[in-house]
C-alpha positions in Angstrom: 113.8 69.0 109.5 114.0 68.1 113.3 116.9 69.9 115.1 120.1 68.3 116.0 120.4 68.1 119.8 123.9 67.3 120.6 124.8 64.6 123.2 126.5 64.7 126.3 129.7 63.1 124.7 129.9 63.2 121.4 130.9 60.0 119.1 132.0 59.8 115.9 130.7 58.3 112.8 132.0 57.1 110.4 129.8 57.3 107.4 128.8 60.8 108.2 129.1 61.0 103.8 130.7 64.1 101.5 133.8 64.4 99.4 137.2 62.6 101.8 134.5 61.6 104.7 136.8 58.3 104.1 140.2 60.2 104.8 138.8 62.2 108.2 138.5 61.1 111.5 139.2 62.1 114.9 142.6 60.7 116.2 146.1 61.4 114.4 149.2 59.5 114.3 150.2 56.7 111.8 147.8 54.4 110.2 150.4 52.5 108.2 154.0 52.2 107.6 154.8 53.7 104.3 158.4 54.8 103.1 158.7 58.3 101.6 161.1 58.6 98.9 164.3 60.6 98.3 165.2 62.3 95.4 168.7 64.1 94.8 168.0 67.4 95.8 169.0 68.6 99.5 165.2 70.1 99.1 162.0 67.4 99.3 158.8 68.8 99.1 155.4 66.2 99.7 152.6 67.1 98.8 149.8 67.8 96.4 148.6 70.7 94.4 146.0 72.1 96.2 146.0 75.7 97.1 148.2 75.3 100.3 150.7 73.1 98.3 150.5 75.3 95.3 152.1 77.8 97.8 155.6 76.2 98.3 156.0 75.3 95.0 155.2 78.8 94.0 157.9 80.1 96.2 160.7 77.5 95.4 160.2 78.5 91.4 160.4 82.1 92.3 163.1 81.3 94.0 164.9 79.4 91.0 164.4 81.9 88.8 166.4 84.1 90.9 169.0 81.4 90.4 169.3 80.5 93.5 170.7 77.1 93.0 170.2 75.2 96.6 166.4 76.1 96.0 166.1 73.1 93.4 164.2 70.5 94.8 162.3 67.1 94.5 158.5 67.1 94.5 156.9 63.8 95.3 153.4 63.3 95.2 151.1 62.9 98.5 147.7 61.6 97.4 145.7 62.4 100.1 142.4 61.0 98.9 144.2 57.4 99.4 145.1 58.3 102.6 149.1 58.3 101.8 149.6 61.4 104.7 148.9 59.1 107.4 152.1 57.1 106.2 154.8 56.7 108.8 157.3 58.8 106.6 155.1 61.1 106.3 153.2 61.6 109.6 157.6 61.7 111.1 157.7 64.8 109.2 154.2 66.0 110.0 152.6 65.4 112.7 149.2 66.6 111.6 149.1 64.8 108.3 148.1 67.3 106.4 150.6 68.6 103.0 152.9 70.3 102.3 155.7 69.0 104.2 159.2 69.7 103.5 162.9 67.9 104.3 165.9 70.0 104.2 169.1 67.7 104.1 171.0 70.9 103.6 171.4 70.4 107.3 172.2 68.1 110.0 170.3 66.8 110.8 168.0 67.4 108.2 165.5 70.1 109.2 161.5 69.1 108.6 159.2 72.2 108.2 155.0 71.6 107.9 152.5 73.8 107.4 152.6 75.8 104.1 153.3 79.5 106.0 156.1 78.2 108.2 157.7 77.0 105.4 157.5 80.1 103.3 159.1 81.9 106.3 161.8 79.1 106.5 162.6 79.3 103.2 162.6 83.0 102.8 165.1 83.7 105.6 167.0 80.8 104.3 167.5 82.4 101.2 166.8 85.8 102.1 164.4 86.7 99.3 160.3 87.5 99.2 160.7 89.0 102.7 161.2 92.8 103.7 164.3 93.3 106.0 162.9 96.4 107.6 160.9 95.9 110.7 157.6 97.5 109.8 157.4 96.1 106.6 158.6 92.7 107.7 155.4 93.4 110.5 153.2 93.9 107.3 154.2 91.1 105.6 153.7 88.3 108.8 150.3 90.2 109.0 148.7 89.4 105.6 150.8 85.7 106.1 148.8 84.9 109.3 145.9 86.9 108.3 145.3 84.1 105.4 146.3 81.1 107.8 143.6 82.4 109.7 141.1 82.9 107.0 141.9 80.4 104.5 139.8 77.6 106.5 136.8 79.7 106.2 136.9 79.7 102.4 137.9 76.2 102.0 137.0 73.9 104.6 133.9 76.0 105.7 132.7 77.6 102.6 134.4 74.9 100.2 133.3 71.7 102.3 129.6 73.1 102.8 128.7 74.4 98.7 130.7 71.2 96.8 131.6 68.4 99.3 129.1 68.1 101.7 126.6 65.6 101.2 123.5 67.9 101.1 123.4 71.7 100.7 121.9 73.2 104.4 121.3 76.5 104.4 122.8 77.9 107.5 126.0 77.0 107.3 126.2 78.1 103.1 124.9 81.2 104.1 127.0 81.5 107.0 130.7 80.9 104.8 129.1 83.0 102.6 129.1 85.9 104.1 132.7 85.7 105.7 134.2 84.5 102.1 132.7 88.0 101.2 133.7 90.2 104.0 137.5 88.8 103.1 137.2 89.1 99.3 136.0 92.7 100.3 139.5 93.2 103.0 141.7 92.3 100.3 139.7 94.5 97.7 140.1 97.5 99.8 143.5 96.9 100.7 144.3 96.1 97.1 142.6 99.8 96.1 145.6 101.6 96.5 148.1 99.3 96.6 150.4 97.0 93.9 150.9 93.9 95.9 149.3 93.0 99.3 152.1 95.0 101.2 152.8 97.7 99.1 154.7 97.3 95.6 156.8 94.7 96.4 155.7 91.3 95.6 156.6 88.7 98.7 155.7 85.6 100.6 152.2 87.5 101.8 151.1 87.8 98.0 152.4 84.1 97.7 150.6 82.6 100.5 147.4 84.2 99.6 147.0 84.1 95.8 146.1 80.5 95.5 143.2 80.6 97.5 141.7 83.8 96.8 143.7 84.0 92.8 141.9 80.6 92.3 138.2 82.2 93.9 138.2 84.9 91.7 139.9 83.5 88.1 139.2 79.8 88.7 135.8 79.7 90.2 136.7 76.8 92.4 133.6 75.1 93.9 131.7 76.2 91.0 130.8 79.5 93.1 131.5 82.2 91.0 128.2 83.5 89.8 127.0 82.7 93.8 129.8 85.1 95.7 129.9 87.4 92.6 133.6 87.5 92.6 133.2 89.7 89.8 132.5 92.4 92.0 136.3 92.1 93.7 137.8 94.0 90.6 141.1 94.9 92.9 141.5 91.2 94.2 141.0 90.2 89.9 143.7 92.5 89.1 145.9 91.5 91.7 146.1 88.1 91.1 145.4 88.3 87.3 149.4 90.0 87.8 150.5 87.1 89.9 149.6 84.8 87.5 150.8 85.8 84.8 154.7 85.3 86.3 156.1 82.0 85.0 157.5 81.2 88.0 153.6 81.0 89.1 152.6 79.3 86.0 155.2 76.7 87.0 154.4 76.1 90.4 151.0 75.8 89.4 151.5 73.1 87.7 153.5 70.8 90.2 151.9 67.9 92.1 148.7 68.4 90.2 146.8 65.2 89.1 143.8 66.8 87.3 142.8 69.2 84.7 144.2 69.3 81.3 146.7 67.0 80.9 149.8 69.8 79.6 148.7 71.1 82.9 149.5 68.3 85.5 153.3 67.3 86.8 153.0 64.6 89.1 155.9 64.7 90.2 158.5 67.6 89.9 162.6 66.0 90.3 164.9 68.5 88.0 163.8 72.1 86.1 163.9 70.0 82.8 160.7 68.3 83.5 159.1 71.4 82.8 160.1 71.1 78.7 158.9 67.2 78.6 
């Protein structure tokens, strides 16, 4: 294999090949004018059920079954692989078209929130719930948030992206993910050693934020990786989100804005707590 030199300016191209090569490029903004819509909730969550999506609509179930009423909300469908985040509606309420994104018209005007740990925070203070009031443990909390804001890229886009998506398997950069999807599986293990939840014993947005990523490494064996990081090995981080997952408000938000798997598994679209019983 010949090494890369880079150029002086570097261009891009287009048909660089892997999994959404047709979705990325280098510029932002609005590539088409596409109308979001509106459902009856004050709440309207876009996105999709990946991992960061899976998140918010975690957190708004948990929510709901604390009865907290203005937490019910409208889940529309972003399909990202058609490219329906670089939509006008879409790209207003997030800049950096990526899901979720979330409208509150609760307030006026009506508030937009993006990126899946800003609205966590948002809608924990807003309903005061998942989030310790006491300064050091509020500290702990934002740590573990940011802490997986900060990591989750290097599980999924670097790990994920060079195992399943890329268009050829290099060795570097596989080995490279590798070992820092390892060294956090092995941060959250240790923390996890003596400890219920991420913070302590009380479950909260920390615990949220992080479970679908590193739940769905260690029980779901996304990228088909499994046997390869020996995620067996992470018996705290299995135990931990084994618990998670077994709340329904979890099993719920699992399920919202997914388009694959087994079929009693998917919800499209998620508009009223009924369409959970359909």
């Amino acid at each position: 294999m010949s090494e890369y030199i880079p150029p002086k300016v570097w261009k891009w191209d287009s048909e660089n090949g892997g999994n959404f090569a047709s979705i990325n490029k280098p510029t932002a903004g609005t590539a088409e004018q596409i109308a979001l819509p509106v459902g009856k909730h004050p709440l309207q969550l876009y996105s999709l059920a990946t991992p960061n999506g899976v998140k918010v609509t975690i957190m708004l179930e948990e929510l709901l079954a604390l009865r907290h009423e203005g937490a019910e909300y409208d889940a529309h469908l972003i399909r990202i692989g058609k490219g329906e985040q670089f939509g006008s509606d879409f790209v207003a309420i997030n800049p950096n078209s990526k899901i979720p994104a979330l409208l509150d018209h609760s307030t006026n005007p009506a508030t937009r929130v993006f990126e899946s740990g800003a609205i966590l925070i948002y809608l924990a203070e807003k309903f005061g719930e998942f989030y310790p009031q006491e300064l050091s443990a509020r500290a702990e909390c934002l740590s573990w948030l940011m802490w997986q804001m900060g990591a989750g890229p290097f599980l999924g886009g670097g790990f994920g992206h060079f195992y399943a998506y890329a268009p050829e398997k290099w060795e570097y950069p596989i080995n490279r993910y590798a070992m820092e999807v390892k060294r956090q599986l092995d941060v959250l293990d240790q923390n996890l050693e003596n400890r219920r939840f991420l913070c302590g014993d009380e479950y909260n947005i920390a615990d949220i934020a992080n479970y679908p990523w590193y739940g769905a490494a260690v029980l779901h064996d996304i990228y088909d990786a499994a046997e390869f990081l020996d995620v067996a090995s992470y018996k705290n981080v299995i135990r931990w989100a084994t618990e998670i997952e077994e709340r329904p408000a979890v099993q719920r938000g699992r399920r919202v804005n997914r388009v694959w798997g087994p079929e009693e598994k998917q919800m499209p679209e998620r508009h009223d707590a009924s369409d959970f019983d359909a």
